[in-house]
N, C-alpha and C positions, 0 to 999 in steps of 0.2 A: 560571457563567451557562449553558453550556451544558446540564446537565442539567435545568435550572430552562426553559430556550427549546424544548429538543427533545421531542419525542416518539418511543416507540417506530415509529411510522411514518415517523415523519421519518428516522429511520437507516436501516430497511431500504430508503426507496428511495433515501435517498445513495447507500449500500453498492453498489444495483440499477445507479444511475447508472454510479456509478464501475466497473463492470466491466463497462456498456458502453463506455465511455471508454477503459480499459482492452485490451477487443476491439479496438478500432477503429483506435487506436495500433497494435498489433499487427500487425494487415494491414501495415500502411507498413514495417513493420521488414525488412529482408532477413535470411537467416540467417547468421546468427555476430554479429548484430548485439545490442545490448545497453539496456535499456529500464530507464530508474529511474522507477518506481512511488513516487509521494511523497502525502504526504496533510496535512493543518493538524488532522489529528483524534486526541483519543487513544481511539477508541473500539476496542474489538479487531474489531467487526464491519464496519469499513469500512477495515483495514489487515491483519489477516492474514488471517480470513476472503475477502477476496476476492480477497487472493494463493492461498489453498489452493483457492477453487473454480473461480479463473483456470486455475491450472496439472492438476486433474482435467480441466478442458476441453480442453485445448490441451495436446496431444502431444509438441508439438517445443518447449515450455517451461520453464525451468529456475530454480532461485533460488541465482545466483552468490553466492559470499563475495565480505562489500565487502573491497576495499583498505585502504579506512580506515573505521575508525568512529565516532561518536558518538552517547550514547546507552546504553539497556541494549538487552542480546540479546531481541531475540524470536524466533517460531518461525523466521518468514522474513525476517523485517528488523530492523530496529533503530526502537526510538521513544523518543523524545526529550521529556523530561516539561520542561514549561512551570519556570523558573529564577526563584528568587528576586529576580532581578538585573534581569529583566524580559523575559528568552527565551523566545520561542513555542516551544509542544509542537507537534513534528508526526513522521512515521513515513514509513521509506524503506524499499524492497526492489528490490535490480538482481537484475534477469529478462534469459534469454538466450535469442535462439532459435536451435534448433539446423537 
């Protein structure tokens, strides 16, 4: 459904959104403090994409190994493809600030 509902514009300004969203979280964080970045999407431009242009922006930002995983590996998180069984796709990345 979803590529059939979305439009290319409609992703860029999720993606837009979500790294303001992102930003904004971030302020609030103290440093050594640690931020899970999750999303309901599996599109790569609103999950790594905006971890990789999160962390070009922000200096003191970091993409920790999870503890645990589920999911396959991507660059900076792990995403979680939608399950036969009836489980939602979605995609996580822990960020640290330093």
């Amino acid at each position: 459904d979803v590529k059939v509902i979305r439009t290319r514009a409609d992703v860029e300004q999720f993606a837009s959104l979500q790294l303001e969203l992102l930003q904004s979280a971030w302020l609030q964080l103290a440093a050594g403090g640690q931020l899970l970045y999750a999303t309901c999407s599996l599109l790569p431009q609103e999950n790594d994409a905006v971890i990789d242009a999160f962390i070009a922006r922000e200096s003191n930002a970091s993409v920790s190994p999870l503890p645990m995983t589920v999911g396959i590996d991507m660059r900076f998180g792990q995403q979680v493809i939608p399950s036969v069984d009836g489980g939602d796709g979605l995609y996580y990345s822990l960020l640290i600030k330093s």
